[in-house]
C-alpha positions in Angstrom: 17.2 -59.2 331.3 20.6 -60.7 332.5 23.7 -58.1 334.3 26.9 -58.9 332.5 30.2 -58.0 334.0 31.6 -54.8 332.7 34.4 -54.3 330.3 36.3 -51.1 329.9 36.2 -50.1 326.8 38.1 -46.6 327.2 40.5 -46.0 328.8 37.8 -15.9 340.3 35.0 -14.0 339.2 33.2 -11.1 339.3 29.9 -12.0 340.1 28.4 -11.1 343.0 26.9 -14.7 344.8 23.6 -14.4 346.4 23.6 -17.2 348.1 26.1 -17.6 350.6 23.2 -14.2 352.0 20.1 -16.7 350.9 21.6 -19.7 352.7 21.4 -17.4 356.5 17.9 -17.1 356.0 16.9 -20.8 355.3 18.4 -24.0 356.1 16.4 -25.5 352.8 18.6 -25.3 349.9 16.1 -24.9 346.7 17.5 -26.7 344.1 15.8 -26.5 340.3 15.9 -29.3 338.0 15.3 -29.1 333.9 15.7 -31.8 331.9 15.2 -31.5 327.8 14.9 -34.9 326.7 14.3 -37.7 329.7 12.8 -36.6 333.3 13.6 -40.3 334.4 16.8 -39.5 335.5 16.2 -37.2 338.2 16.0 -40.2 340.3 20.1 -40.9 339.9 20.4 -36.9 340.9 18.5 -37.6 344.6 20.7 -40.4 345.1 23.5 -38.6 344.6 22.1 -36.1 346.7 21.5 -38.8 349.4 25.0 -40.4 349.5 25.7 -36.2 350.4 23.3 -36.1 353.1 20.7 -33.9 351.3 16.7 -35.2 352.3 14.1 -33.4 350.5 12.1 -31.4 352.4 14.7 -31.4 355.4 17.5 -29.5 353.9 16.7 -29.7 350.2 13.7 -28.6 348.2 13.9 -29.7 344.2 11.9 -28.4 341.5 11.4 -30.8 338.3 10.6 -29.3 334.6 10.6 -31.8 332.0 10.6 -29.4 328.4 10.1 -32.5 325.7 12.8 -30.6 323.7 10.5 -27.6 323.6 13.1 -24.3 323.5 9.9 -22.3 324.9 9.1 -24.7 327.6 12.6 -24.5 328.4 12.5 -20.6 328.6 9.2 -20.5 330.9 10.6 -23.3 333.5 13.5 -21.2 333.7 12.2 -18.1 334.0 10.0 -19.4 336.7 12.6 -21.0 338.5 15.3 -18.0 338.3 11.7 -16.0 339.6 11.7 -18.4 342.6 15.2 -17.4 343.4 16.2 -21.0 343.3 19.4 -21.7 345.0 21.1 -23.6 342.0 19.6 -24.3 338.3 20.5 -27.9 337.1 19.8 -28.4 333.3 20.6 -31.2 331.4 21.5 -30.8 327.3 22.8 -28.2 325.7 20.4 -26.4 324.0 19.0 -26.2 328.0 22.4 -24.7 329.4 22.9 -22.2 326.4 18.9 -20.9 327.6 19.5 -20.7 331.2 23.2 -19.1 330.4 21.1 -16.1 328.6 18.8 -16.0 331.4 20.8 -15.2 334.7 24.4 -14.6 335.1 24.0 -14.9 339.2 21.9 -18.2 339.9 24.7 -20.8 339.7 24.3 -23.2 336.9 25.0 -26.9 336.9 25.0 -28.2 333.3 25.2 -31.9 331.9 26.4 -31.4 328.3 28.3 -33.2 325.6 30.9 -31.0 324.4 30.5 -27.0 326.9 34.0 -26.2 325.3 32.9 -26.4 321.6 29.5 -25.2 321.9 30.5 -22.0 323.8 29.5 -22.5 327.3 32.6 -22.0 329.1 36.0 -20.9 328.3 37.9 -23.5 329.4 36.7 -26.8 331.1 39.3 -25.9 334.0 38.4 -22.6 334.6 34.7 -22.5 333.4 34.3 -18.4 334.6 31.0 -17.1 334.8 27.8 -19.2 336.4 28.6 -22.5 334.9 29.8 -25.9 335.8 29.4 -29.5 335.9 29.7 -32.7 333.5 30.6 -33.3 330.2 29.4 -36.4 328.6 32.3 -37.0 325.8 29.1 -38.2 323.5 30.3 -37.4 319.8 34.0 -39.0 319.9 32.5 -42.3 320.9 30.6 -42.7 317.2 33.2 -45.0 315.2 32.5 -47.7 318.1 28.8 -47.8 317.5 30.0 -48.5 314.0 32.5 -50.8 314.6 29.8 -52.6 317.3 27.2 -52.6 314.5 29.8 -54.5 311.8 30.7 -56.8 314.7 26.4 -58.2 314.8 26.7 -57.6 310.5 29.7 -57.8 309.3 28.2 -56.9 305.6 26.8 -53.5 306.5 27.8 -50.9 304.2 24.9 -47.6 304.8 23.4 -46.3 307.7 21.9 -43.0 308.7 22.5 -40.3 311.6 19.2 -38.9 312.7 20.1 -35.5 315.2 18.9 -32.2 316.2 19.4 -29.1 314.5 18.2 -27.4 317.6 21.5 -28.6 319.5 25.1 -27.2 318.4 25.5 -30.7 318.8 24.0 -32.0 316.6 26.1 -31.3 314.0 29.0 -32.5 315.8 27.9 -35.8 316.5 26.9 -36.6 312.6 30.9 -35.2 311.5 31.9 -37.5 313.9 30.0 -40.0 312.8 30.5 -39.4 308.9 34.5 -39.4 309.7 34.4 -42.6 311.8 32.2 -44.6 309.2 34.6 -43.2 306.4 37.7 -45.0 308.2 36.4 -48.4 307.9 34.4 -48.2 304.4 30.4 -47.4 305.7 28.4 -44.5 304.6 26.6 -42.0 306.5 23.2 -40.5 305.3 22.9 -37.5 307.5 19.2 -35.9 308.4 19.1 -33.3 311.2 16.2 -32.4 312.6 13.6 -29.1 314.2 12.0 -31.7 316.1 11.1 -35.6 316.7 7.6 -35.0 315.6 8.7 -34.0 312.3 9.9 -37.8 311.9 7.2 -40.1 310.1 7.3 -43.5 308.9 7.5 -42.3 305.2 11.3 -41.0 306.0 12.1 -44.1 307.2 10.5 -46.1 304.1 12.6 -43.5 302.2 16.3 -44.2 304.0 15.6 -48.1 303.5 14.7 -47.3 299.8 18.2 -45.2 299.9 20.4 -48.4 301.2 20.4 -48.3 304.9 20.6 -50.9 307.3 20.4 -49.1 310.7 19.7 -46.0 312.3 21.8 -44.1 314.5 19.9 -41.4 316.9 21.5 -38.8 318.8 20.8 -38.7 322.5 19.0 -35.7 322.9 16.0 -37.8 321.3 15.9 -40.3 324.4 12.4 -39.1 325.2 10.8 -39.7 321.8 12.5 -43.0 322.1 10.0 -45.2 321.8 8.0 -43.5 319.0 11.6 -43.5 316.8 12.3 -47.1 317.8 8.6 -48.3 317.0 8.5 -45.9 313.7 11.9 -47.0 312.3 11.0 -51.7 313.1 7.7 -51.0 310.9 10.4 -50.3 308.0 12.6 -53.0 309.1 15.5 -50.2 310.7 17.3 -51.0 313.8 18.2 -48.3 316.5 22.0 -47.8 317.7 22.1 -44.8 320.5 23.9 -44.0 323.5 22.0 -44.7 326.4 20.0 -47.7 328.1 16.4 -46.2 327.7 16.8 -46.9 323.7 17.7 -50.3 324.6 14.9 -50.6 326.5 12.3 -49.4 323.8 13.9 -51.7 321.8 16.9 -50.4 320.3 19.5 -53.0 318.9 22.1 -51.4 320.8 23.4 -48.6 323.0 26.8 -47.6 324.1 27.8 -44.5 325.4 29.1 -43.0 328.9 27.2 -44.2 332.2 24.1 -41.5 331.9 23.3 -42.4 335.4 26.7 -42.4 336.8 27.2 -38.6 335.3 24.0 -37.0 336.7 24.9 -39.0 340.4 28.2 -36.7 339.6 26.2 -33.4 339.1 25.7 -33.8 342.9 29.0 -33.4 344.0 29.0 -30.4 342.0 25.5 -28.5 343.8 27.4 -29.8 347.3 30.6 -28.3 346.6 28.4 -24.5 345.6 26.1 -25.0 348.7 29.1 -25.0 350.5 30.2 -22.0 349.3 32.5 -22.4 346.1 32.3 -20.5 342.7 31.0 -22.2 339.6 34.2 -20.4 338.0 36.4 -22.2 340.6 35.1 -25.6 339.7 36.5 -27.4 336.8 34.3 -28.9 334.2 34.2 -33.1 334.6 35.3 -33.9 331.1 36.5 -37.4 331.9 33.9 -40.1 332.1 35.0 -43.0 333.7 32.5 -45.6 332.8 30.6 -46.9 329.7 27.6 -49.3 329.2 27.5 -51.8 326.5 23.6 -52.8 325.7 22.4 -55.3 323.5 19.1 -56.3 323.0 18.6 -59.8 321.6 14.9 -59.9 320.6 15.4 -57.0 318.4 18.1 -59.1 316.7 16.5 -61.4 316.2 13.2 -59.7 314.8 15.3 -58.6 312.5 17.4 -62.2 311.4 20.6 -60.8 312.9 22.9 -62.9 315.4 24.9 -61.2 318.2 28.0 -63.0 318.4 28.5 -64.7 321.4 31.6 -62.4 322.4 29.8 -59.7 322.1 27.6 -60.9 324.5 29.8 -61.5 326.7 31.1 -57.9 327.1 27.7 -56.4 327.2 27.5 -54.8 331.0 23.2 -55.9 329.8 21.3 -58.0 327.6 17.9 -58.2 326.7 16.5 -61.2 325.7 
């Protein structure tokens, strides 16, 4: 695996707080962490937390729940954390945040989402209201340059399909935006949403590559059933575009999205500014994602005859190979 330098590519309320009261009788802030689709990143939210000045178990406490997509999972570790009387809830998708919305209106909530304005979470991005704030991850806008990325390593390719969730008001989202991008430049989308991962078998896949296609997009929200879509969609001879560098890593062709690491380091600034005593209401969502990651993975193009071009290569911020 080789770094490459980086090249941008884009340019009051009425609920009654508990915890300013909870924060007189401990010094331990209890922090509680769900993540629906990868727990690896909990790591970029304690060094966030770090750069701060929050240690665990000397002024912080956090709680981890990984829910593998599972909406019941998601209930219980919420309910069991909002039963704690956790200081702040951080939840990461949006099928998570929309649970933990219906399940307290006191506990602030510290969401990282795709799209909180569309999907109903807040009523504006700059004056969220209610018990939620935090990031937005601008996911669905950035389909057409996937597609544009993809013609770049094959020039020729005419049909590819979306896979997303139909559990995530996302997900439909994400495959309009893709259908509209791919439309612009002559591609067509075949579009399959889905209850769950583990409905995917290798059958669907022999039947898109029977139907024309020549790649796979996956939404996000499947990064922890990463390497069971990767592996399922190479036995039909598919490659994988996503967003984010764990696909890469299970052997996706490609990823490109916003920094997922550098977004849930952000999420920190946002349980800092609450500890301290400010309103989720008073904090404007973070709609503006400064960075993106360009991955290519080299030994999946070539497993499958395809060349990167060597300019792509060189804007790629990784490259495995």
């Amino acid at each position: 695996m080789k770094r490459r330098a980086f090249i941008t590519l884009m340019g009051g309320s009425a609920v009654a707080w508990p915890l300013a009261a909870r924060a007189q009788q401990t010094k331990i802030a209890r922090l509680g962490f769900v993540s629906w689709q990868d727990p690896t990143r909990i790591e970029d939210l304690r060094q966030g937390l770090r750069e701060l000045g929050y240690v665990e178990g000397k002024n912080i406490e956090i709680e981890v729940h990984f829910v593998d997509g599972d909406r019941e999972r998601t209930q219980n570790a919420i309910r069991t954390l909002v039963q704690k009387g956790v200081d702040i809830l951080v939840v990461r998708a949006t099928p998570a945040a929309h649970i933990a919305k219906t399940m307290t209106q006191t506990i602030p909530i510290v969401m990282q989402v795709s799209d909180p304005l569309a999907t109903g979470l807040v009523k504006s991005l700059s004056h969220p209201g209610g018990n939620l704030t935090g990031v937005a991850n601008s996911g669905p806008d950035l389909a057409g340059k996937r597609l544009e990325l993809l013609r770049e390593i094959k020039p020729g390719l005419r049909t590819v399909a979306f896979l997303g969730s139909s559990k995530d008001n996302n997900g439909a989202t994400f495959a309009r935006e893709t259908k509209v991008a791919a439309e612009q430049i002559g591609m067509n989308v075949l579009v399959r949403l889905l209850d769950s991962a583990d409905a995917l078998h290798e059958s669907d896949f022999q039947a898109m590559q029977r139907d024309g296609v020549e790649a796979v997009i996956v939404q996000p929200i499947f990064t922890g059933h990463r390497v069971r879509i990767v592996g399922l969609a190479r036995n039909s001879r598919l490659p994988v575009v996503s967003d984010y560098l764990p696909f890469a890593e299970a052997g996706a062709l490609l990823t490109f999205g916003v920094d997922d690491g550098e977004r849930v380091r952000r999420i920190a600034y946002f349980v800092d500014r609450i500890l301290r005593g400010t309103r989720p209401a008073e904090l404007p969502v973070d709609e503006q994602p400064t960075t993106f990651q360009l991955v290519l993975n080299v030994l999946t193009a070539k497993a499958f005859g395809w060349t990167i071009p060597p300019m792509l290569l060189s804007r790629a911020d990784k490259v495995f190979e």
